[in-house]
C-alpha positions in Angstrom: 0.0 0.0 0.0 1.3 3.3 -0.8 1.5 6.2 1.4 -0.7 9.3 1.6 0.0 13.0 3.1 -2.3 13.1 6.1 -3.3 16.5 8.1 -4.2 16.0 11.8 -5.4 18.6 14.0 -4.9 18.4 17.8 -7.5 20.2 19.6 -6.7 23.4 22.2 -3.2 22.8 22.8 -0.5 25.5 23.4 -3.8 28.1 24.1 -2.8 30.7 27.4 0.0 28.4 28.7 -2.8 25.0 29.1 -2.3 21.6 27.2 1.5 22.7 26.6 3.0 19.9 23.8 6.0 21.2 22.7 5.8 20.6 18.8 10.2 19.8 18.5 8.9 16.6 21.1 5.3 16.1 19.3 7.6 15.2 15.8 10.4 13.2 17.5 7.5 11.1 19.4 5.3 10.6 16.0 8.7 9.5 14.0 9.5 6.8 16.8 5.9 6.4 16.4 6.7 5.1 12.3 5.4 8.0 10.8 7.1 9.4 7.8 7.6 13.1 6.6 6.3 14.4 10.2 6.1 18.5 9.7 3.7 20.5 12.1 3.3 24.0 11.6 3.0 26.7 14.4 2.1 25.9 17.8 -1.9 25.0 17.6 -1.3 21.4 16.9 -1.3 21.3 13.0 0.7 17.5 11.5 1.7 16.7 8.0 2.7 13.3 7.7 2.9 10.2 5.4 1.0 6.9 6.1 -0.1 3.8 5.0 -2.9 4.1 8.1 -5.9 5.5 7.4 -7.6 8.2 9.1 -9.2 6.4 12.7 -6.0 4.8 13.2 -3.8 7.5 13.3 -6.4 9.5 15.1 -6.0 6.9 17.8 -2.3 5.9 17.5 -1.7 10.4 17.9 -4.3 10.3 20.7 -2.4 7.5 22.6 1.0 8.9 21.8 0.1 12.4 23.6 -1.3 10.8 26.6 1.6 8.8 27.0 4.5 11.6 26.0 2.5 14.4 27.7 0.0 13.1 30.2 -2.8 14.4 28.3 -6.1 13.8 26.8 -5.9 15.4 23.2 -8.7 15.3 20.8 -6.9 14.3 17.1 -8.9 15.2 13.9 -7.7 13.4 10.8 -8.0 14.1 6.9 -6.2 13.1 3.9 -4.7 15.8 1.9 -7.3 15.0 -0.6 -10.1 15.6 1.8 -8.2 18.8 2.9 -8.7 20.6 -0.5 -11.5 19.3 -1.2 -12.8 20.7 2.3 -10.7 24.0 1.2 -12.5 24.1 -2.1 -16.2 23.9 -0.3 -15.6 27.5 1.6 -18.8 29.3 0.9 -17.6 32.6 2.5 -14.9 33.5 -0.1 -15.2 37.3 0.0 -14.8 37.4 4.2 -12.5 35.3 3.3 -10.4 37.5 1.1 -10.9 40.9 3.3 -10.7 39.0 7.0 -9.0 35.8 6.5 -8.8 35.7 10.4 -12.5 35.4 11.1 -13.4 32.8 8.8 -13.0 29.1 10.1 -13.2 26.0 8.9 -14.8 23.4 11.4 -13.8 19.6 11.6 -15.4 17.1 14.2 -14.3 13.6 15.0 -17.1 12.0 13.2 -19.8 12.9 11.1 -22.0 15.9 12.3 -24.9 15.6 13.0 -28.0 16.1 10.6 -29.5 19.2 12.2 -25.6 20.5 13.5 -25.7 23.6 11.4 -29.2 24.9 12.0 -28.5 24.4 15.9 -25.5 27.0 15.4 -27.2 29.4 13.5 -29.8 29.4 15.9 -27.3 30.5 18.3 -25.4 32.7 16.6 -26.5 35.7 17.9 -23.8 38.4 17.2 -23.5 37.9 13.8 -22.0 34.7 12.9 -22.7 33.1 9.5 -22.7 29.2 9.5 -22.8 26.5 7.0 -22.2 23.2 6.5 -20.4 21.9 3.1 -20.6 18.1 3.0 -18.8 17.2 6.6 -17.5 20.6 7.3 -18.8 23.3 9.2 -18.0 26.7 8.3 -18.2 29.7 10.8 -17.7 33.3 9.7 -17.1 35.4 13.0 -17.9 38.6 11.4 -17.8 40.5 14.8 -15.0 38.1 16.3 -15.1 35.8 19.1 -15.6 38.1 22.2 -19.6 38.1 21.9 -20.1 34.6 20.3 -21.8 32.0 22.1 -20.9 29.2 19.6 -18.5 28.3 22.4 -16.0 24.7 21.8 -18.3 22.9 24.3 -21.7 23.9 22.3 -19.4 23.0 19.0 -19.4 19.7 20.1 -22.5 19.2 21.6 -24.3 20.4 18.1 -22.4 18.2 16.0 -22.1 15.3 18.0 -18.5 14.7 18.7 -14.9 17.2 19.5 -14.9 19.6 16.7 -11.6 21.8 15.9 -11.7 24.7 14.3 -8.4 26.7 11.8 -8.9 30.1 10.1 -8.7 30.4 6.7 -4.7 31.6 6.8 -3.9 28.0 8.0 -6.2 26.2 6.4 -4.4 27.3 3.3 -0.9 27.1 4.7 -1.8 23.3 5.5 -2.8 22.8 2.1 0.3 24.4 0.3 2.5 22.1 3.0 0.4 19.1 2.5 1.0 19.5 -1.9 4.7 20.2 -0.9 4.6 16.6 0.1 3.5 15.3 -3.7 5.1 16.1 -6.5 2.2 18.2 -8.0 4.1 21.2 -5.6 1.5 24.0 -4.7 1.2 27.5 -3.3 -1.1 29.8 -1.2 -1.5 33.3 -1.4 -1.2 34.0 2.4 0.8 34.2 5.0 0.6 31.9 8.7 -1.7 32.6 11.0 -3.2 30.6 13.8 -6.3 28.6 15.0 -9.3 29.1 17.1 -9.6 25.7 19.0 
């Protein structure tokens, strides 16, 4: 079986000094793990690597390698490359986008959301939010930031069933540019690094 470029997301680490995983550790321990091409980018918890596993293994072999390396329980979202871009490509807010790359997110969750996930956000999204869902993705603009929003992680992932993570647009194209980097096809992205929300 050949190996594909994988992105997995850890959930709320390296946020105001809590879930600390050092990211120089976090590659060392997935390469003794067998991983291949290990790259993570900033300090949110973003992976690139190469596998031969498919997604719900290496969700639970990442999962089990924090708790042991860092005595802690980590939610790990994981999608191919492929389902990356294709998630990329689905963004149905591509003018915020453009003008306020910050406040646009893309939301992944563990398993499938549920069926009535993105009218139960909207009908909490009280200052201003704009929510839709694009196949299994959940896309959140925060047109007047996070401060006032009540679509908080734990009503996230009561809504759609399971943990949910969240990356602004900035680094969900910054993972997609790395994640081509790691095929021959090559790829760019017009912006610069950023963070993540959750």
């Amino acid at each position: 079986m050949h190996s594909k470029t994988f992105i997995a997301l850890l959930r709320g680490v390296n946020v105001g000094g809590h879930n600390r995983v050092p990211m120089s550790e976090l590659r060392a321990s997935c390469e003794k793990l067998g991983l291949a091409g290990v790259q993570t980018y900033i300090q949110s918890g973003n992976l690139l690597l190469k596998s031969d596993w498919g997604a719900l293994r290496l969700e639970e072999s990442i999962e089990r390698l924090i708790e042991r390396t860092f005595a802690l329980s980590i939610p790990v979202i994981v999608r191919s490359a492929a389902d990356w871009t294709t998630a990329l490509r689905g963004n149905p807010f591509p003018e915020a986008s453009r003008e306020e790359p910050n406040a646009v997110m893309l939301g992944l969750s563990k398993t499938t959301p549920k069926q009535d996930a993105a009218n139960e956000l909207a009908a909490r999204a009280l200052a201003g939010e704009r929510v839709k869902r694009v196949g299994d993705a959940i896309w959140i603009h925060f047109a007047t930031g996070f401060g006032r929003s009540k679509l908080t992680p734990q009503f996230l992932d009561k809504a759609l069933g399971s943990p949910v993570t969240l990356r602004n647009w900035r680094t969900v194209l910054k993972l997609d540019e790395l994640a081509k980097g790691m095929t021959p096809r090559g790829g760019r992205a017009p912006f610069s690094p950023s963070g993540s929300f959750i």
